[in-house]
C-alpha positions as CSV (number, residue, x, y, z in Angstrom):
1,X,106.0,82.8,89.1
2,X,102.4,81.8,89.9
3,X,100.6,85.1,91.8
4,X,97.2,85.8,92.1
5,X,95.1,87.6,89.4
6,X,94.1,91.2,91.0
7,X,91.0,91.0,88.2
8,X,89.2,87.5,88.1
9,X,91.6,86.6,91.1
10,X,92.5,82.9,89.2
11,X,96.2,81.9,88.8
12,X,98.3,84.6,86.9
13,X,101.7,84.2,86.0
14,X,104.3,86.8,86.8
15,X,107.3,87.0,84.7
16,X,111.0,86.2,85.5
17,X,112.5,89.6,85.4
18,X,108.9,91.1,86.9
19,X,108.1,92.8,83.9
20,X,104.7,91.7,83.3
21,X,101.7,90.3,84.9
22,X,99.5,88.1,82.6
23,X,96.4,86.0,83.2
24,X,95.2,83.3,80.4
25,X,91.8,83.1,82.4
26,X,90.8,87.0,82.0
27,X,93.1,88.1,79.2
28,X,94.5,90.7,81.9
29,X,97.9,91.3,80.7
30,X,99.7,94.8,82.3
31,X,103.1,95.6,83.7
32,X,103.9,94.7,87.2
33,X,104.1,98.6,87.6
34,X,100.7,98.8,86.8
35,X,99.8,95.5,88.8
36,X,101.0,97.1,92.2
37,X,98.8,99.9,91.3
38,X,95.3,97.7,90.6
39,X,96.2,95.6,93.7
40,X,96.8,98.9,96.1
41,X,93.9,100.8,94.5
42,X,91.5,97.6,94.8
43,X,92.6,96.7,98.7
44,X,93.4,99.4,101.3
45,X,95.9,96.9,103.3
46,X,98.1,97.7,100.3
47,X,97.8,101.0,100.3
48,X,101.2,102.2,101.3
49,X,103.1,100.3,98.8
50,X,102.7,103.2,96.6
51,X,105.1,105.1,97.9
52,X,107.6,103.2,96.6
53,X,106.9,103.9,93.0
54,X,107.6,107.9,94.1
55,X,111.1,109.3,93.0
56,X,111.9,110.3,95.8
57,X,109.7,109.9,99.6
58,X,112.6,112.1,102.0
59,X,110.2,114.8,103.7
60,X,106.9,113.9,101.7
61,X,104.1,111.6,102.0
62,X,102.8,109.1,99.1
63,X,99.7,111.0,98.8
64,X,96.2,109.9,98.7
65,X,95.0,107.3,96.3
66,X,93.5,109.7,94.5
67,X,96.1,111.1,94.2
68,X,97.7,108.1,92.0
69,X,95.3,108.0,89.5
């Protein structure tokens, strides 16, 4: 699937089973874990998708970006 590169922002291609981001044009090549991180971390609208990558959200917040790092 064709997505958008978070680094050089050029076509990336994101693989079938979403395991991996990769980008010919930069050489960027992370996990889509670590993709949903570099796009919430680089563009606040996005923010709040890191609570889903917390074990478990019943009666906390997702913290602060800084948090994250």
């Amino acid at each position: 699937m064709k997505i958008k590169c978070p680094k050089c922002k050029d076509v990336a291609e994101l693989s079938p089973d979403f395991a991996f981001v990769k980008c010919d044009h930069c050489n960027l090549d992370i996990s889509y874990g670590e993709y949903v991180k570099y796009v919430a971390h680089s563009d606040a609208r996005y923010s709040d998708i890191l609570g889903d990558y917390t074990v478990s959200t019943e009666g906390h917040t997702a913290g602060s970006l800084d948090e994250w790092d």
